[in-house]
GULOTI-343948 format. One record per residue (C-alpha): residue in three letters; x, y, z. Coordinates in Angstrom, 3 decimals, decimal comma. Each point is the difference from the previous one (the first is absolute). Last residue first. Layout:
% residues N
LORO  code         X         Y         Z
LORO   ala         X         Y         Z
...
This chain:
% residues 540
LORO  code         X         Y         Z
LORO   unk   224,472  -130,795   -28,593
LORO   unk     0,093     2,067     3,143
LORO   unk    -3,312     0,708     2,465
LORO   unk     0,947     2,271     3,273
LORO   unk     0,675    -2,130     2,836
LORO   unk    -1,376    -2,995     1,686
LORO   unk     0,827    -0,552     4,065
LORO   unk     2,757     0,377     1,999
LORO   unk     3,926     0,610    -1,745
LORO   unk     0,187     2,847     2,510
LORO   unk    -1,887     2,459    -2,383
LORO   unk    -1,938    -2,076    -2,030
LORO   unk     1,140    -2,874    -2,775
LORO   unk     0,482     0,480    -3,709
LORO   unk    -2,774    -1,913    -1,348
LORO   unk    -0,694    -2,613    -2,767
LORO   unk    -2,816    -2,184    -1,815
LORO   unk    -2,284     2,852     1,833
LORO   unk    -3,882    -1,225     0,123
LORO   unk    -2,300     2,235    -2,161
LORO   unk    -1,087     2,979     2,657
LORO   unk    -3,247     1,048     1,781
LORO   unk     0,023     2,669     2,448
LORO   unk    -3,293     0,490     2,494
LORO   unk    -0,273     3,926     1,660
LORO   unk    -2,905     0,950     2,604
LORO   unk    -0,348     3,326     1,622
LORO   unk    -2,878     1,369     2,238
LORO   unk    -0,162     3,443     0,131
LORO   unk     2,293     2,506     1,517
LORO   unk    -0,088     2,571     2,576
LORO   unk     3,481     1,321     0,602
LORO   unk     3,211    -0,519     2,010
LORO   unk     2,051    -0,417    -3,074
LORO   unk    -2,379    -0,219    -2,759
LORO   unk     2,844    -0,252    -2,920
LORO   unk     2,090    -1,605     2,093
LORO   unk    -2,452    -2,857     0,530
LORO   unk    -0,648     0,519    -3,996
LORO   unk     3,674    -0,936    -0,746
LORO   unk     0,172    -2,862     2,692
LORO   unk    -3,268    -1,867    -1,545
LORO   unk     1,195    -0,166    -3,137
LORO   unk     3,531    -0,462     0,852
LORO   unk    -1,242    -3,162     1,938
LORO   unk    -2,711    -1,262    -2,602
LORO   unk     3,704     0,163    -2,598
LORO   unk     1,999    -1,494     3,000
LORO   unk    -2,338    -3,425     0,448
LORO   unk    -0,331    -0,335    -3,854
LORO   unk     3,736     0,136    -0,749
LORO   unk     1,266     3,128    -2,139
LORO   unk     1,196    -0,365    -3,478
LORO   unk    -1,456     3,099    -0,904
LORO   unk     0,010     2,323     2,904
LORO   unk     1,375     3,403    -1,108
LORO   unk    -2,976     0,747    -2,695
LORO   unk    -2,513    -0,797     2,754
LORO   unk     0,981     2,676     2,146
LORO   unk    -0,945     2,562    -3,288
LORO   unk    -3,190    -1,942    -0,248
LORO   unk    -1,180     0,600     3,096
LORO   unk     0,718     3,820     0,112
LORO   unk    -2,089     0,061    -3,429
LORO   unk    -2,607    -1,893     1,839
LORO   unk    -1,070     2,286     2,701
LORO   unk     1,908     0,411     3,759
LORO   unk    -2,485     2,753     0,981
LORO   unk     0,945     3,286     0,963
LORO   unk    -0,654     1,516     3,295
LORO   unk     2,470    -0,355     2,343
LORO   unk     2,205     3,081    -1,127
LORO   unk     3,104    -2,288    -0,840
LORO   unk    -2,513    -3,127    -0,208
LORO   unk    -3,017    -1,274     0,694
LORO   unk    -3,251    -1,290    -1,690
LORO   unk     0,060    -3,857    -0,535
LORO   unk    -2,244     0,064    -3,187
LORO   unk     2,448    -2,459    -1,708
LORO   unk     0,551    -2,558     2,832
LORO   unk    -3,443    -0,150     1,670
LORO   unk    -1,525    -0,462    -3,957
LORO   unk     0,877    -3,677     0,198
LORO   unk     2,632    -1,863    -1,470
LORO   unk     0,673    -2,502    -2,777
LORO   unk     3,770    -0,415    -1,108
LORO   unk     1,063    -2,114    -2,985
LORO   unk     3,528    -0,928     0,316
LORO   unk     2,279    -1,175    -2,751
LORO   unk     3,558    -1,421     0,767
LORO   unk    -0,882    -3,298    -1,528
LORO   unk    -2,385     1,199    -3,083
LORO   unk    -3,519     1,009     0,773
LORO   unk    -2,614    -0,834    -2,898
LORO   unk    -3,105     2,604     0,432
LORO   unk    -3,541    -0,828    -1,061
LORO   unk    -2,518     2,983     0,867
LORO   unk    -3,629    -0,275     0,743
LORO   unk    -2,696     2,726    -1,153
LORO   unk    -3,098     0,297     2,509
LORO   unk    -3,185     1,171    -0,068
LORO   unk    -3,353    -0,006     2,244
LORO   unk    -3,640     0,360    -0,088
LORO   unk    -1,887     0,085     3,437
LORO   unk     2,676     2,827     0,957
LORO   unk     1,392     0,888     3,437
LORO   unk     0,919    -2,958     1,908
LORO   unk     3,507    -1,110    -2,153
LORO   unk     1,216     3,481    -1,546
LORO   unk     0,674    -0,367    -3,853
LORO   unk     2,505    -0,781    -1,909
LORO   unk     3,667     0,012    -1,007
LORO   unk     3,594    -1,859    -1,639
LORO   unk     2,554     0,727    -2,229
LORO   unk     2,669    -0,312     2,420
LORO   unk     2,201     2,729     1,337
LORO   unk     3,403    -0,107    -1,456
LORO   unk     3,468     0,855     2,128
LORO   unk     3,171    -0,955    -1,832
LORO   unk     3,011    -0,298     2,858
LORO   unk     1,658    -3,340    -1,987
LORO   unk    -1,396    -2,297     1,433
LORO   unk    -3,641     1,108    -0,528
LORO   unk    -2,375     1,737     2,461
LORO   unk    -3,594    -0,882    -1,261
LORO   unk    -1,948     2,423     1,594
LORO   unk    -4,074    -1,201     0,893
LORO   unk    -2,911     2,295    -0,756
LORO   unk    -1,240     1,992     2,422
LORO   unk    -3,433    -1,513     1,026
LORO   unk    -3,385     0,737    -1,383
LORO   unk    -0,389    -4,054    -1,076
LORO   unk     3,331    -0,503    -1,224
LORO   unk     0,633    -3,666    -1,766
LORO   unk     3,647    -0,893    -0,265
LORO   unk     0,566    -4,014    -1,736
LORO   unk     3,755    -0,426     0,774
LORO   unk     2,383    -2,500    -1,919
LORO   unk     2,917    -0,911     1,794
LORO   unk     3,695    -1,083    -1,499
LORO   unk     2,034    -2,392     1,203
LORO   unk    -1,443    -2,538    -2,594
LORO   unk    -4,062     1,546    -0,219
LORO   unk    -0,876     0,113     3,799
LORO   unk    -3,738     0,887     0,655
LORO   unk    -1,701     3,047     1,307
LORO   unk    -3,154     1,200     0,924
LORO   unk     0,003     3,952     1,325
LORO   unk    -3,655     2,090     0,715
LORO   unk     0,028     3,164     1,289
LORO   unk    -2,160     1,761     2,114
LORO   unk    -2,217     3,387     0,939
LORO   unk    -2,531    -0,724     2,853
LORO   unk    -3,353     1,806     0,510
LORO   unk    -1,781     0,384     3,371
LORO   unk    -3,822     0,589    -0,290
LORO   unk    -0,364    -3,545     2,182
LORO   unk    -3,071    -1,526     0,452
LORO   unk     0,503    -2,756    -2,314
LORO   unk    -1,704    -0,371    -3,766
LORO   unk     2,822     2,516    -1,510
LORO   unk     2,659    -1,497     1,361
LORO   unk    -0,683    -3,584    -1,289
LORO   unk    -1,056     1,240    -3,488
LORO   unk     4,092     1,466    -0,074
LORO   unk     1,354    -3,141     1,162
LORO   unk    -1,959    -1,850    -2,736
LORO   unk     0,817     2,691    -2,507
LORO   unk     3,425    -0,015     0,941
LORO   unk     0,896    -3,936    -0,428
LORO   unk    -1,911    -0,158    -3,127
LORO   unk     1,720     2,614    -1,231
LORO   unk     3,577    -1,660     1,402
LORO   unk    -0,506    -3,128    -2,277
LORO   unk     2,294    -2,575     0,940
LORO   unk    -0,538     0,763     3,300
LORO   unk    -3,383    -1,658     0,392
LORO   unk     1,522    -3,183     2,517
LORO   unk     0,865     2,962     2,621
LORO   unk    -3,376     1,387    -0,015
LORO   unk    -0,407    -1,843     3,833
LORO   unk     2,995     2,336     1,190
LORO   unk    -1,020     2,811    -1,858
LORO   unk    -3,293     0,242     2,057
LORO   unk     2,152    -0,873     3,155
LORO   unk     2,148     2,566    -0,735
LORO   unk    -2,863     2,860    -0,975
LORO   unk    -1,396    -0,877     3,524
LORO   unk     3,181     0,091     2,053
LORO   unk     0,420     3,905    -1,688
LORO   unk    -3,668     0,204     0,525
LORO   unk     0,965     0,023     3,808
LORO   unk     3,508     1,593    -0,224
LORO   unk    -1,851     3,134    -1,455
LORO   unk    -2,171     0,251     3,474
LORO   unk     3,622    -0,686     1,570
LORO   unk     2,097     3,265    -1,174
LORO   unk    -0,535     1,283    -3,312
LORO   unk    -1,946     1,628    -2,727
LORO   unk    -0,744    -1,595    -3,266
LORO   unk     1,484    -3,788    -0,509
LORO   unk     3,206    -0,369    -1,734
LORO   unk     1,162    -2,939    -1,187
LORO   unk     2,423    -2,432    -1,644
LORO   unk    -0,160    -3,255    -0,897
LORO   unk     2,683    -2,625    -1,240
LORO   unk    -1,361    -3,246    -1,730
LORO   unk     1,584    -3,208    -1,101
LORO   unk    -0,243    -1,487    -3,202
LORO   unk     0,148    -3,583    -1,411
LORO   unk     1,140    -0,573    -3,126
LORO   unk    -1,039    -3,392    -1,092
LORO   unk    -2,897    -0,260     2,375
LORO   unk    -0,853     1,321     3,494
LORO   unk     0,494    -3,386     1,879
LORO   unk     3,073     0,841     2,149
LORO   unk    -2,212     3,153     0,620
LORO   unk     1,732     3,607    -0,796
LORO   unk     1,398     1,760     3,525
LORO   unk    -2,768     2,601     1,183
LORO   unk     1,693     3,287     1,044
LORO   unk    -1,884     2,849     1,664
LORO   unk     0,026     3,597     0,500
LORO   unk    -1,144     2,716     2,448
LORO   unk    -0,700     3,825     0,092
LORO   unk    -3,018     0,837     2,365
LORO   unk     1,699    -0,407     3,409
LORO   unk     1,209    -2,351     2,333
LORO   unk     2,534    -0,082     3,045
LORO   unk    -0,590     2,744     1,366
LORO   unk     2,063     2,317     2,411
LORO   unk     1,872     1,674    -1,970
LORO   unk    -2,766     0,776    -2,063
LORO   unk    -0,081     0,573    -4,256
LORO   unk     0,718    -3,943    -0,282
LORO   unk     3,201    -0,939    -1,757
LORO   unk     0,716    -3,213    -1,675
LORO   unk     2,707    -1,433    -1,908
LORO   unk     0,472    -2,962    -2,802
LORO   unk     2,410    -1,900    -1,848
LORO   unk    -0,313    -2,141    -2,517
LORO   unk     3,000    -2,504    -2,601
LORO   unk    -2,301    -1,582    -2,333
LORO   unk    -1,571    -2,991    -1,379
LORO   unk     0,006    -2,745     2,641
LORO   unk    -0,779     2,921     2,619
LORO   unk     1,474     0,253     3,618
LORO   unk    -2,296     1,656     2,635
LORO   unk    -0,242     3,112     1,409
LORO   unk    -2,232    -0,064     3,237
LORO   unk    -3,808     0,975    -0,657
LORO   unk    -0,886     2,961     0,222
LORO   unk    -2,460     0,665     3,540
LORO   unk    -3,505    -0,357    -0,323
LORO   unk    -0,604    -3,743     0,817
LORO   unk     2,172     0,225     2,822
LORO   unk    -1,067     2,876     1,015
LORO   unk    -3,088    -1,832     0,859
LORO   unk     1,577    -2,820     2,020
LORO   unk     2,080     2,868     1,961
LORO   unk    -3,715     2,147     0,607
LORO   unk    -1,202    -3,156     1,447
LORO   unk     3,030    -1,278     2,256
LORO   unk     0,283     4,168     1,287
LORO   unk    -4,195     0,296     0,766
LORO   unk     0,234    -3,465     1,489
LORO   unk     3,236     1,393     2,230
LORO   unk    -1,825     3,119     0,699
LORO   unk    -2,934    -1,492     1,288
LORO   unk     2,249    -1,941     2,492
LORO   unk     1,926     3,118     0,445
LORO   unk    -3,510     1,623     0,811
LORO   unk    -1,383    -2,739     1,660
LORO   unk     3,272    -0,582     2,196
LORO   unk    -0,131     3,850     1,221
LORO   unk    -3,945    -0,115     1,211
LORO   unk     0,937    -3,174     1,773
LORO   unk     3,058     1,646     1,674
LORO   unk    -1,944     3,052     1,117
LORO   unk    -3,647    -2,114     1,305
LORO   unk     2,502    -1,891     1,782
LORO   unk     1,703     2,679     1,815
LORO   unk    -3,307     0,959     1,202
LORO   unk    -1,163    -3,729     0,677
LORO   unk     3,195    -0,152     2,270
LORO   unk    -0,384     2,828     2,026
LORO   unk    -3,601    -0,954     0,523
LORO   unk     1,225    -3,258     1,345
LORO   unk     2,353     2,294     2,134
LORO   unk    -2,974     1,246     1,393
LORO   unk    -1,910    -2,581     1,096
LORO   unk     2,968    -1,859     1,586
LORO   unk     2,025    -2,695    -1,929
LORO   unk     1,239    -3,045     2,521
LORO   unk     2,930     0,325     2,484
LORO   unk     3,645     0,765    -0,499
LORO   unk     2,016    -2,693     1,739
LORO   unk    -1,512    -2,965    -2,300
LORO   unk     0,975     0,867    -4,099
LORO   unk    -2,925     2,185    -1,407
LORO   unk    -0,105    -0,543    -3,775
LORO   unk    -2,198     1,878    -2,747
LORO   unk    -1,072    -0,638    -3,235
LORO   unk    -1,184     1,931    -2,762
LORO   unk    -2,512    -1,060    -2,691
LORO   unk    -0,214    -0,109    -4,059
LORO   unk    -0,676     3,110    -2,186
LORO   unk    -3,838     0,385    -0,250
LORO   unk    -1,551     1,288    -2,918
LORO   unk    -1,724     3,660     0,049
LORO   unk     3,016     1,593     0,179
LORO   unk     1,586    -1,776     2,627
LORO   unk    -0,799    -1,750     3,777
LORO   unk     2,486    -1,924     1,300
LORO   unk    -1,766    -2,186     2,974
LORO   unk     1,419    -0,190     3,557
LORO   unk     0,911    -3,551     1,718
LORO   unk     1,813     0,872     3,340
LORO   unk     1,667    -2,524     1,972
LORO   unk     0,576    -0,155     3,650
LORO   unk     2,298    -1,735     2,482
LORO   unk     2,377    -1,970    -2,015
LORO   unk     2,170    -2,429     1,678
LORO   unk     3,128    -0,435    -2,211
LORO   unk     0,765     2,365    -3,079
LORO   unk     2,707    -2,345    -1,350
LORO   unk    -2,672    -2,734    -1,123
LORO   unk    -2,320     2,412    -2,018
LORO   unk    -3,189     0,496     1,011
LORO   unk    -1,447     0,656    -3,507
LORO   unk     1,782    -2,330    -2,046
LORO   unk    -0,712    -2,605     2,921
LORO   unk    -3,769     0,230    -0,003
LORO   unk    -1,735     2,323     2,274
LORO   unk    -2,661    -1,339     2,368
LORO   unk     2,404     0,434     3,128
LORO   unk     0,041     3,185    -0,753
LORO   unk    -3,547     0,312     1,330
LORO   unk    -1,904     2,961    -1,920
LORO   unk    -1,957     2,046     2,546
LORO   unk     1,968     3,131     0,146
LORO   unk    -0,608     0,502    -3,825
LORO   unk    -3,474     0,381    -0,087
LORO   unk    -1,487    -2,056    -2,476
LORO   unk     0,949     0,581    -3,566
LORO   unk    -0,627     3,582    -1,550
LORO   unk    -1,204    -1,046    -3,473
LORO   unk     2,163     0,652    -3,386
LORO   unk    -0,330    -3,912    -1,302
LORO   unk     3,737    -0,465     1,377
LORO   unk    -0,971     0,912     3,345
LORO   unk    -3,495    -2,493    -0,208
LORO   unk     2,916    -2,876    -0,735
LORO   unk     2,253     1,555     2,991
LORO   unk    -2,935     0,457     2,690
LORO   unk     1,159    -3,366     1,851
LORO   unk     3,494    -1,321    -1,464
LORO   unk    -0,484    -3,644    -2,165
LORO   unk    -3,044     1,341    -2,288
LORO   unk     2,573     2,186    -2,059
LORO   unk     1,776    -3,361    -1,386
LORO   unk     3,794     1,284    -0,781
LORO   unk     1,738    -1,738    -2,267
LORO   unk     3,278     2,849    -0,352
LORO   unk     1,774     2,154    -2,092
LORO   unk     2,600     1,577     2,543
LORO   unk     1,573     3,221     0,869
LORO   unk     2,217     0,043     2,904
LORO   unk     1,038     3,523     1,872
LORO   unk     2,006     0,600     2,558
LORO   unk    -0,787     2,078     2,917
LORO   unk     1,944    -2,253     2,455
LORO   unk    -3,400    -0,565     1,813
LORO   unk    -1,538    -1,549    -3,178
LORO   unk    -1,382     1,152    -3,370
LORO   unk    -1,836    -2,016    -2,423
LORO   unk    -1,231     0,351    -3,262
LORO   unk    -2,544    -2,155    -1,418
LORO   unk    -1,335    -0,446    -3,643
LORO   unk    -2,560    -2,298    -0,453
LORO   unk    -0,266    -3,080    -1,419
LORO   unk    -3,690    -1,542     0,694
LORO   unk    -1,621     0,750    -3,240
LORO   unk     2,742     2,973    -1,975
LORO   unk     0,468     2,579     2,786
LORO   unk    -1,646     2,361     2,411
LORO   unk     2,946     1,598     2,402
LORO   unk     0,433    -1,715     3,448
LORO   unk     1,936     2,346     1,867
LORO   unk     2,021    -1,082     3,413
LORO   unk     1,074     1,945     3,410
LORO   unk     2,266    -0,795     2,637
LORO   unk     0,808     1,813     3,367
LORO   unk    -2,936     2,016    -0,338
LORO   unk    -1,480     3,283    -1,026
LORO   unk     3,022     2,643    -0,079
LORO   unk     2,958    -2,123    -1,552
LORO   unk    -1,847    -3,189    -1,379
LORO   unk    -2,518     2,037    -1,545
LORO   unk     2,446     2,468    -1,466
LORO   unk     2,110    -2,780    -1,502
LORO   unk    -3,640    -2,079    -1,304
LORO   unk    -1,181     3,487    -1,496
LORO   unk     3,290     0,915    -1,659
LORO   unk     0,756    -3,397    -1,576
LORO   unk    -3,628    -0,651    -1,299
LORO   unk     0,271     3,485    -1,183
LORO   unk     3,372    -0,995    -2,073
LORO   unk    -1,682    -3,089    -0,759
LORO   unk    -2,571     1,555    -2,053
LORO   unk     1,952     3,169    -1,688
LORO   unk    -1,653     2,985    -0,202
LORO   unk     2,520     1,650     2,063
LORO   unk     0,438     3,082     2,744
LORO   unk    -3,798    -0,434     0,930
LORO   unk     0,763    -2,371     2,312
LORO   unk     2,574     1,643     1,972
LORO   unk    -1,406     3,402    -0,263
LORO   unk    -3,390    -1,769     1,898
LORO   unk     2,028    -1,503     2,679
LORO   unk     1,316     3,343     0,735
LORO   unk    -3,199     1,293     0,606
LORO   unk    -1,016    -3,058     1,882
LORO   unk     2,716    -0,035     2,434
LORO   unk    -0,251     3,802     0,560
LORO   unk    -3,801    -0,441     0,628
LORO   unk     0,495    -2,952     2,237
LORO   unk     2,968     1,786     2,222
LORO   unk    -2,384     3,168     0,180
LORO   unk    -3,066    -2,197     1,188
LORO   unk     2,301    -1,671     2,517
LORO   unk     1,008     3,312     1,004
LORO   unk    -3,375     1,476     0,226
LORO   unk    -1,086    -2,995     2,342
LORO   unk     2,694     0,703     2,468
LORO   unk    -0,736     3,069     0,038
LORO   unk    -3,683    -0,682     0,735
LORO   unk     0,781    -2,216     2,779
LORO   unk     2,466     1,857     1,476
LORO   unk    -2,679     2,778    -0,257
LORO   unk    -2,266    -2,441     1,670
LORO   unk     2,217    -0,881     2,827
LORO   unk     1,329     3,197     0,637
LORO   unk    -1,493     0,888     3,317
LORO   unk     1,543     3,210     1,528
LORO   unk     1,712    -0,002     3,341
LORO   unk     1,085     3,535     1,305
LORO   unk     2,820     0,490     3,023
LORO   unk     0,643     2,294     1,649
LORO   unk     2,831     0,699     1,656
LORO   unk     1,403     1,471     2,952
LORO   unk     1,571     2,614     2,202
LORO   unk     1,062    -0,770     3,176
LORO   unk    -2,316     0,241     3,018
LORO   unk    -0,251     1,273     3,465
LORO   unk    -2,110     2,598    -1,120
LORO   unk    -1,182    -0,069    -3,283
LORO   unk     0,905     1,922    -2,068
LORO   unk    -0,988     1,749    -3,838
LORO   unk    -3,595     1,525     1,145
LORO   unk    -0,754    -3,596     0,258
LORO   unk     3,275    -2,475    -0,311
LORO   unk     3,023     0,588    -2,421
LORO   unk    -0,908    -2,294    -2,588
LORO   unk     2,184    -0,813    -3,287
LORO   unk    -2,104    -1,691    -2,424
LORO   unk     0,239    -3,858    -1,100
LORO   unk    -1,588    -1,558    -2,783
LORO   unk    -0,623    -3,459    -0,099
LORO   unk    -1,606    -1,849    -3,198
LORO   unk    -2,310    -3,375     1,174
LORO   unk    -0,768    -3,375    -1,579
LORO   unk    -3,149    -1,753     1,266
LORO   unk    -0,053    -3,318     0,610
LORO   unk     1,213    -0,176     3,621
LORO   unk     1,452     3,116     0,173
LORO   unk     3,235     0,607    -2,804
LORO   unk     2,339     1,749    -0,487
LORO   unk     1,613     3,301    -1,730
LORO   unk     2,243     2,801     1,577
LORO   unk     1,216     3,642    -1,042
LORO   unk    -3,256     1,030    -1,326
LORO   unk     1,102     3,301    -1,864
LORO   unk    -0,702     3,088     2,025
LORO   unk    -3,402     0,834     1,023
LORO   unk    -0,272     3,639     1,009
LORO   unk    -1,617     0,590     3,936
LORO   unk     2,841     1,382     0,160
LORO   unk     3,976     0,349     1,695
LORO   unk     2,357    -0,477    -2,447
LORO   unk     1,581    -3,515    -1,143
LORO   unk     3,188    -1,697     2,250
LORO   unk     3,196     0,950    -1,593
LORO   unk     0,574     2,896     2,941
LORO   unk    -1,306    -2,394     2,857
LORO   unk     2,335    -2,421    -0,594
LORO   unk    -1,681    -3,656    -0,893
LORO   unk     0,137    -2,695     2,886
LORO   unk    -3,974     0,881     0,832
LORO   unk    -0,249    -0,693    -4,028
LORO   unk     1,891    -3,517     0,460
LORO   unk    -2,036    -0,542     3,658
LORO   unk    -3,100     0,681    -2,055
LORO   unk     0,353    -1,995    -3,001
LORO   unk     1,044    -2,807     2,013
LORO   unk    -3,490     0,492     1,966
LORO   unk    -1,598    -0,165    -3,216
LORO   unk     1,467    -3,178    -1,771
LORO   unk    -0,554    -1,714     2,946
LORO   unk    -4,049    -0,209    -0,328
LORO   unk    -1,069     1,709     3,688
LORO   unk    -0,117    -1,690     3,388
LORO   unk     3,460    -1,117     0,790
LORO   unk     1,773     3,429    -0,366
LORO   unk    -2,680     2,300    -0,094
LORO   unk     0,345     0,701     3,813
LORO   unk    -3,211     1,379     1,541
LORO   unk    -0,879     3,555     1,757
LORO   unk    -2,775     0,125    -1,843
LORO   unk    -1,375    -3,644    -1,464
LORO   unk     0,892    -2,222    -2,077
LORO   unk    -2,178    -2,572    -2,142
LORO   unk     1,829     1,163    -3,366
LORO   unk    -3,607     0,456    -2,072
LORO   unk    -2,174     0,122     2,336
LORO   unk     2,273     2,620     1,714
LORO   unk     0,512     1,602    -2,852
LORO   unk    -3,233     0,442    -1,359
LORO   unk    -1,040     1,253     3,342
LORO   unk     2,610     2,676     0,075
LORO   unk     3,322     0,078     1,819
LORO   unk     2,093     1,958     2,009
LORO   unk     3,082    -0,495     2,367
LORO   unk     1,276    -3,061    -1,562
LORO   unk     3,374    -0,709     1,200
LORO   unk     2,630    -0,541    -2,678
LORO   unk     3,083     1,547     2,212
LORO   unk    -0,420     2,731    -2,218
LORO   unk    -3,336     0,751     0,816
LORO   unk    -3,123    -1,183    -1,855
């Protein structure tokens, strides 16, 4: 074409294409969008026009045919042999058809927009093991990328289930409601784990008000996708179409059920989590000491140290069992202390099964043989090759005094820590509990006075290995020397100074597990704390 826009050549293509023939006007004949980019490249100085070629620059105009979409590219043409006579230079002009790579780019896009959605849906949900906070993320997601609303139905507890809802305004509700499955088509065989019936084909107008909720208006699609988890399914998704933006197409359907497959596959495992959690919290339970409680006879504190800092149980352990209302003239109340061999939670398993053998031996403590050799018979019939060292402590109130019964069995022997700063270590052993079929035991009887404290502890507080050079252990003569300067002291800041001194003793080291219980006579009269809070040292 000429400047002026007249054609001067032309191929077939073109003119079946354009319907114009040589010597024809393109204005009026071909698409619009070409013959303005002609006269605005005809209205281009020559010097910023592109260099003579046959090169291909850039296409510098886009349109479309009919319904085919075409790239133009025009080249600078000065005629054959470079003029023609009589003519002005001209251009020419290349059409290319672009509809199938529009197509395909088009395509590649979406598919880039889907992966991108999905890979960040998939951090999202696997940020938290918590149910409803996936329930949160998948419905918010949903309702942003997916739909304009979307709901999850979560399995519950007969026909309450937990829902959580999110809306245009990208807030989220959650809900337990009474939701009947068979109401929605494909919802029921959703929650069951099967893909329901294709999701394009479910009427909204079949969905019950807590699904098409009033604010949402005319819906014009909904989407019923199952959860699939680990094995178990994890409830269903919904999704809402408000009028305006059509029904679900193949692919976005697909979209959908991908996404799905990642939120499902996040709910089971916080949902597996949470039942792994509730489980392993009713166990611990049963394994963890027992809280401190108040004794008719005596004045007890008690501290507990497991060897991790991130656990929670270990071997060492006691327990205190109040005396019956019924026990008899002088009832007695028991005070146990343990150590199991090794640590960390296989030795907090026969630890809970030592306690619950004491536990039922309870009504035997008046004889602490008897109570030994049964445990000790126990341990060596089970499948455990575990030992445990203990002591045994009844005691009963005598005026304001308290009479201890101490029975070792391979344990360190209690220290009596008298008012005064006197340290004694009571006259008490035996042997391990699990080891031997035939077993001995020598009890000690110890009267504490008011200001007396008899200390039990485990073996984590005088084999603590530390120090200066970091390798010493803590040992009983160091013990005993601390002891000297805390007669007097309260239960609840003797265990404290216990535990304290062989903390510093270990510093930042390894250390095993470490379990102290302090016994005193009731004070008649303190001197109060620092601050006038709490009991003080013991006076007369």
């Amino acid at each position: 074409m000429d400047a002026a826009g007249a054609v001067t050549r032309l191929n077939d293509a073109a003119r079946s294409l354009l319907g114009v023939v040589p010597g024809g006007v393109l204005d009026g004949r071909a698409p619009g969008w070409l013959a303005k980019a002609h006269h605005a490249l005809a209205d281009t100085p020559a010097p910023d026009r592109a260099e003579s070629g046959r090169s291909l620059p850039e296409p510098i105009a886009h349109g479309s045919v009919g319904d085919r979409f075409f790239a133009a590219h025009a080249v600078p043409d000065g005629g054959p042999a470079g003029v023609i006579p009589g003519h002005s230079a001209g251009t020419i002009w290349w059409l290319f058809d672009v509809t199938e790579n529009r197509r395909l780019a088009r395509e590649l896009a979406a598919e880039r927009e889907r992966t991108s959605f999905l890979a960040d849906a998939s951090s999202q949900l696997l940020a938290s093991l918590n149910l409803e906070r996936c329930m949160e993320v998948t419905v918010r997601l949903a309702a942003r990328h997916l739909a304009d609303a979307a709901l999850v139905i979560a399995p519950g507890s007969g026909r309450s289930h937990p829902v959580s809802y999110c809306g245009p305004d990208g807030e989220v509700e959650h809900q337990e409601l009474l939701v009947d499955p068979e109401e929605v088509p494909g919802l029921a065989e959703a929650m069951q784990g099967f893909p329901p019936v294709p999701s394009r084909w479910i009427d909204p107008a079949a969905a019950p008000a807590w699904v098409a909720r009033e604010h949402l208006g005319e819906l014009a699609a909904m989407v019923v996708t199952a959860l699939p988890g680990h094995g178990i399914p994890a409830g269903a998704l919904m999704l809402l179409r408000r009028g305006g933006r059509g029904a679900f197409s193949e692919s976005e359907e697909m979209v959908a059920r991908l996404f799905a497959a990642r939120a499902g596959a996040a709910m089971s495992a916080a949902r597996v989590y949470a039942e792994q959690a509730s489980i392993t919290d009713t166990l611990m339970r049963e394994l963890l000491p027992p809280r401190t409680i108040d004794l008719p006879e005596a004045e007890l504190a008690a501290r507990y140290r497991p060897s991790g800092d991130g656990e929670r149980v270990g071997g060492d352990f006691y327990d205190l069992h109040p005396a019956a209302d019924d026990a008899g003239a002088a009832p007695e109340s028991l005070v146990v202390l343990g150590d199991v061999c090794g640590k960390g939670l296989e030795a907090a398993v026969l630890t809970g099964k030592i306690r619950n053998t004491l536990r039922a031996l309870v009504p035997l403590t008046k004889d602490h043989q008897r109570v030994l050799e049964l445990l000790n018979g126990t341990l060596l019939h089970s499948d455990s090759t575990r030992f445990v060292t203990l002591v045994l402590a009844s005691l009963h109130q005598e005026g304001g005094r308290v009479r201890l019964r101490l029975t070792s069995a391979g344990h360190a022997a209690p220290l009596i820590v008298r008012a005064g700063g006197e340290v004694e270590s009571a006259d008490t052993r035996g042997s391990l509990i699990g080891v031997l079929e035939e077993i001995t035991s020598k009890t000690a009887t110890v009267l504490l006075e008011p200001g007396d404290t008899c200390l039990l502890y485990t073996d984590g507080i005088t084999e603590a290995v530390g120090g200066p050079l970091g390798d010493e252990m803590f040992g009983d003569e160091r013990l005993h020397e601390e002891l000297r300067g805390c007669g007097g002291m309260p239960p609840e800041a003797l265990v404290e100074r216990v535990h304290m001194l062989a903390a510093e003793w270990v510093g930042a080291g390894v250390h095993d597990d470490m379990a102290v219980i302090a016994i005193a006579a009731p004070r008649r009269n303190h001197l109060s704390a620092v601050g006038g809070q709490g009991p003080g040292r013991y006076t007369a």
